[in-house]
KERO-958518 format. One record per atom (N, C-alpha, C): residue number from 1; atom name; x, z, y. Coordinates in nm, 4 decimals. Each point is the difference from the previous one (the first is absolute). Example, Ala and Ser with C-alpha at 12.3 -4.5 7.8 and 13.67 -1.06 7.14 Angstrom:
KERO-958518
   num   atome         px         pz         py
     1       N     1.3190     0.7800    -0.5690
     1      CA    -0.0890     0.0000     0.1190
     1       C     0.0900     0.0000     0.1200
     2       N    -0.0350    -0.0720     0.1050
     2      CA     0.0820     0.0060     0.1190
     2       C    -0.0770     0.0730     0.1090
***
This chain:
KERO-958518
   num   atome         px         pz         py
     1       N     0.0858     0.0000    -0.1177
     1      CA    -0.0858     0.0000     0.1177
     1       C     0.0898     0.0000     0.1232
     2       N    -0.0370    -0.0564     0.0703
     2      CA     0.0766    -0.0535     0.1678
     2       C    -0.0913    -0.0091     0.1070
     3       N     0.0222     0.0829     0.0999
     3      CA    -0.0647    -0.0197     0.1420
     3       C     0.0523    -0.0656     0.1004
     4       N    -0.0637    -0.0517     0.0840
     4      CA     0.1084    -0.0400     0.1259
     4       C     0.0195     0.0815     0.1329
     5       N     0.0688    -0.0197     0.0160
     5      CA    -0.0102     0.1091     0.1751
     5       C    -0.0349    -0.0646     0.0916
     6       N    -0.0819     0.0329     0.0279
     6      CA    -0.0816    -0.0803     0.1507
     6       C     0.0416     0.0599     0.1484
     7       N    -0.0554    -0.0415     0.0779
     7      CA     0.0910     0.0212     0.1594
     7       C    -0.0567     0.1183     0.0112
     8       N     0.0663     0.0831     0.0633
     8      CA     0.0636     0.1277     0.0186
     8       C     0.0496     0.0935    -0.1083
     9       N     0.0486    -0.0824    -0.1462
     9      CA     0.0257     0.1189    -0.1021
     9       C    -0.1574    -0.0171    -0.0800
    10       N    -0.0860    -0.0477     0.0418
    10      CA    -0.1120     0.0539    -0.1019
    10       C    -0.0011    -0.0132    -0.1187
    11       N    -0.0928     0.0386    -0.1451
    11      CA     0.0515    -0.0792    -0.0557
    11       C    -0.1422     0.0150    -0.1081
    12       N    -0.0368    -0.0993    -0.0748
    12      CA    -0.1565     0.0404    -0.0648
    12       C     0.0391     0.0475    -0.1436
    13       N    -0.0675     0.0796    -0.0832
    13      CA     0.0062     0.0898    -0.0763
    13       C    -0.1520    -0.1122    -0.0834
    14       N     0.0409     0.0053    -0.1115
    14      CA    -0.1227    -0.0864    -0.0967
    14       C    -0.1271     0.0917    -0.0296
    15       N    -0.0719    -0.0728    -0.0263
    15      CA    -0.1590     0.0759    -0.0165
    15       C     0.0520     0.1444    -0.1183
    16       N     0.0562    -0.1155    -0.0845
    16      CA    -0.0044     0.0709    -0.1246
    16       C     0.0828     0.1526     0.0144
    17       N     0.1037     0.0272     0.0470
    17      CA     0.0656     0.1013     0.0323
    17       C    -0.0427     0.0763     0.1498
    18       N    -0.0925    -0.0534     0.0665
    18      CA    -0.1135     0.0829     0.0901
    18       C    -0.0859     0.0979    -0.0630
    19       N    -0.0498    -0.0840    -0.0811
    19      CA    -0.1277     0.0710    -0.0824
    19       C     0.0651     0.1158    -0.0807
    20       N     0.1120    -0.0413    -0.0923
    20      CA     0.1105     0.1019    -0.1094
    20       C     0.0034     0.1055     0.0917
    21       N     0.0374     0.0193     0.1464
    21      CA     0.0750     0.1050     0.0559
    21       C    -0.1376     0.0381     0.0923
    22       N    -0.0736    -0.0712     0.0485
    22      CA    -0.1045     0.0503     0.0845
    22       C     0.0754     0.0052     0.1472
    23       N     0.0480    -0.1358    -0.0115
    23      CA     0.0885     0.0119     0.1582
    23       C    -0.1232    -0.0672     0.0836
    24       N    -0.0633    -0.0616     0.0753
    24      CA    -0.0981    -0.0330     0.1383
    24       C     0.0590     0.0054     0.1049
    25       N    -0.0974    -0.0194     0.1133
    25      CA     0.0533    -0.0305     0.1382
    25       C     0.0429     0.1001     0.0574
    26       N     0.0463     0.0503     0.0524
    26      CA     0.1099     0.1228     0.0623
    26       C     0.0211     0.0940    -0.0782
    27       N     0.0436    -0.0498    -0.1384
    27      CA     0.0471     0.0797    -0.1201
    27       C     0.1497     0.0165     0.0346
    28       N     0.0676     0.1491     0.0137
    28      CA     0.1206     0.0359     0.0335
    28       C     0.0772    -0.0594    -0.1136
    29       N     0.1097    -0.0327    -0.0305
    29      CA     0.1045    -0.0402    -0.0914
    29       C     0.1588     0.0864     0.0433
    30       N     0.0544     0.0591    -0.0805
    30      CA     0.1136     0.0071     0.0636
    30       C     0.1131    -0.0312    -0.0741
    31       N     0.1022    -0.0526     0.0748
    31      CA     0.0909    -0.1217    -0.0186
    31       C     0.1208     0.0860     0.0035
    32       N     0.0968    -0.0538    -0.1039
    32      CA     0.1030     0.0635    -0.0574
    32       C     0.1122    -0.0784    -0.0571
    33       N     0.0953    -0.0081     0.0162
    33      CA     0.1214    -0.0617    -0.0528
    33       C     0.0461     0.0565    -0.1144
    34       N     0.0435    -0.0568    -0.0886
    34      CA    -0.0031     0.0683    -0.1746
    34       C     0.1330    -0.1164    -0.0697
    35       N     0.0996     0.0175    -0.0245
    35      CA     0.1108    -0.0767    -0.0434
    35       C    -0.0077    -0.1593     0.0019
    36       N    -0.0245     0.0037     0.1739
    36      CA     0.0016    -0.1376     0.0437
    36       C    -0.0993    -0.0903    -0.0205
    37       N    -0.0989     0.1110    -0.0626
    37      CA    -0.1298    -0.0631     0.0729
    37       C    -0.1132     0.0670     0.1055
    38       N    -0.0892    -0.0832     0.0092
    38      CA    -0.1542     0.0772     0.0679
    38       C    -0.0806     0.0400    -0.0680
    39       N    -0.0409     0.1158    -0.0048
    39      CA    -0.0810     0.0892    -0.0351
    39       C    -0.1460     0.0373     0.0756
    40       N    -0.1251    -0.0271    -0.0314
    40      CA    -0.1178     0.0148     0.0874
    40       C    -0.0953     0.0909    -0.1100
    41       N     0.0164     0.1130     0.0513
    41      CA    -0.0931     0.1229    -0.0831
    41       C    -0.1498     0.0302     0.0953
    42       N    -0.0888    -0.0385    -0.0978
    42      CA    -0.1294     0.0706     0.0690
    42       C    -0.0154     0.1296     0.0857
    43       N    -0.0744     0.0259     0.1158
    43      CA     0.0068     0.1549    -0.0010
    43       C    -0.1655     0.0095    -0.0097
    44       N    -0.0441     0.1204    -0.0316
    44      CA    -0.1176     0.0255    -0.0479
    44       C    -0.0509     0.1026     0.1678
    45       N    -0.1107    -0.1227     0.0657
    45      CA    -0.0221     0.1057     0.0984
    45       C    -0.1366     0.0547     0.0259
    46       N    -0.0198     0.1105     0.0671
    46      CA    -0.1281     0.0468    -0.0270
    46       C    -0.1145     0.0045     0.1591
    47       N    -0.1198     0.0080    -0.0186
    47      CA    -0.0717     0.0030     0.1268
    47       C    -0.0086     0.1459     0.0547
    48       N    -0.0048     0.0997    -0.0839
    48      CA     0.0318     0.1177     0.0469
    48       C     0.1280     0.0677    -0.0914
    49       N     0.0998    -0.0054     0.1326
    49      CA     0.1137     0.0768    -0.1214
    49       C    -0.0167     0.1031    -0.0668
    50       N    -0.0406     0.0704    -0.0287
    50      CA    -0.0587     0.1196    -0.0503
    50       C    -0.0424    -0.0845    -0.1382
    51       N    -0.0172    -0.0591    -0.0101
    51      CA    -0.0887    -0.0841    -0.1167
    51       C     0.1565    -0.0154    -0.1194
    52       N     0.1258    -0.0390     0.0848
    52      CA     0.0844     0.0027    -0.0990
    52       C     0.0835     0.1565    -0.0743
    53       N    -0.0663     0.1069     0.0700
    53      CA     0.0609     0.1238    -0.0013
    53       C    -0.1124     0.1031    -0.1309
    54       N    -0.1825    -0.0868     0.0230
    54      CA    -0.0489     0.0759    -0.1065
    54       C     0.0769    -0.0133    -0.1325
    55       N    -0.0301     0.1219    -0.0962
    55      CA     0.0653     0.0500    -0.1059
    55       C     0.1165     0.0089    -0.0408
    56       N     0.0621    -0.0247     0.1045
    56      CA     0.1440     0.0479    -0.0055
    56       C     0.0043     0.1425    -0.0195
    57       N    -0.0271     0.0785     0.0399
    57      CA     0.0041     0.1644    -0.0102
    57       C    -0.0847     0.0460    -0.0823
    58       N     0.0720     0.0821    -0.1118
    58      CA    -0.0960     0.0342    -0.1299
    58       C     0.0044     0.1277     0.0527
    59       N    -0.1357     0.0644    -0.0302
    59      CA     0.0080     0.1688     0.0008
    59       C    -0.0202     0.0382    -0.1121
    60       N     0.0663     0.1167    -0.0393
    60      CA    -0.0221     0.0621    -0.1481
    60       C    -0.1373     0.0701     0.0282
    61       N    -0.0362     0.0307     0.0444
    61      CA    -0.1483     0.1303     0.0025
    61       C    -0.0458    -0.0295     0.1395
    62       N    -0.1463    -0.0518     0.0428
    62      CA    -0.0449     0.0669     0.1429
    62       C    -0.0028     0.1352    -0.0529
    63       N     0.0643     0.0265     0.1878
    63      CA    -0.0174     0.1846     0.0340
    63       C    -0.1549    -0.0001     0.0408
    64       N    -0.0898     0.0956    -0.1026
    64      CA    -0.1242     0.0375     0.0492
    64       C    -0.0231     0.0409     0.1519
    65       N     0.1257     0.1293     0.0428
    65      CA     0.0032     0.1079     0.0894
    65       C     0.1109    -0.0106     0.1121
    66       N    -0.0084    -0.1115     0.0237
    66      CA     0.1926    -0.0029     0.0700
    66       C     0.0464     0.1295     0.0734
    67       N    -0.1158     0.0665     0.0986
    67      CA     0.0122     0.1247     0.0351
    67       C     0.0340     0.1225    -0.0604
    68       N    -0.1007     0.0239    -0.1148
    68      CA     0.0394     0.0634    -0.0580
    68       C     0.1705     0.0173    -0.0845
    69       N     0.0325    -0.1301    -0.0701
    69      CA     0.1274    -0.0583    -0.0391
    69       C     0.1288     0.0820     0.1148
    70       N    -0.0670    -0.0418     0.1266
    70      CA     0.0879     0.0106     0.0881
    70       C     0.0472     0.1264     0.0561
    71       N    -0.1384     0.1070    -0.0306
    71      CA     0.0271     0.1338     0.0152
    71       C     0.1013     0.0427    -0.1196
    72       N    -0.0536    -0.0490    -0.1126
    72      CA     0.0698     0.1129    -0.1169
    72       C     0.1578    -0.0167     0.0216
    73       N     0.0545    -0.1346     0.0432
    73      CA     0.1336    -0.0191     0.0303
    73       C     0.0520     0.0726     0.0969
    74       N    -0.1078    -0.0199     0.1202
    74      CA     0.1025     0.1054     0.1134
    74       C     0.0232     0.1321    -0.0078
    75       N    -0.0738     0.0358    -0.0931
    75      CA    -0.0320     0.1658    -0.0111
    75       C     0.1132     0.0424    -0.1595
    76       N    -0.0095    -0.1221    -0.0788
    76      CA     0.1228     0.0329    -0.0855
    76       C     0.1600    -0.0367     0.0700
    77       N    -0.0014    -0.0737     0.1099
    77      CA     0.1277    -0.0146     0.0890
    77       C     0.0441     0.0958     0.0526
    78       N    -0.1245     0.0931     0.1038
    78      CA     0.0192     0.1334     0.0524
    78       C     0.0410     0.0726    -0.0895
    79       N    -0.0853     0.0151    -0.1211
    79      CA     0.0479     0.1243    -0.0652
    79       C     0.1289    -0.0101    -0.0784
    80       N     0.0537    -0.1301    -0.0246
    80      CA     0.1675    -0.0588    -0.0396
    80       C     0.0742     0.1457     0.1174
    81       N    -0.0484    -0.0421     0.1614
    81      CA     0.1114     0.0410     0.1099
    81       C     0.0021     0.1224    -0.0220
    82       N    -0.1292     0.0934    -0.0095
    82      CA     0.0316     0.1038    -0.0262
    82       C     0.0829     0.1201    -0.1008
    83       N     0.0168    -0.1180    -0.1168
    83      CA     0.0730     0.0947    -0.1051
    83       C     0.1457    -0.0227     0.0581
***
């Protein structure tokens, strides 16, 4: 497979490897030099960034009581200082 470079650098990308990667019209690409060649990696972007950050963070247990949680610690911290 061969593209041509059109005036200013452009350069067209085939249906078939559009569709494979889900690249479209102001689809970011980022471009990379790799042992003397070009390199064009998808980037995956989102409408609300937040959208790429859900489930990243696993919690072991919701805290029912966070307050409560939060007392028993300070009060076992205090009573650490005092002994």
């Amino acid at each position: 497979m061969s593209v041509e470079v059109g005036k200013y650098g452009r350069i067209v990308l085939s249906k078939g490897l559009r569709e494979r990667y889900g690249i479209r019209e102001g689809s970011r690409l980022i471009v990379r030099e790799a042992e003397g060649r070009i390199v064009l990696v998808p980037v995956n972007t989102y409408e609300k960034p937040t959208e790429a950050l859900y489930g990243s963070v696993k919690l072991e247990a919701p805290i029912e009581e966070p307050k409560q949680v939060a007392r028993v610690h300070i009060h076992k911290k205090l009573a650490e200082g005092l002994e």
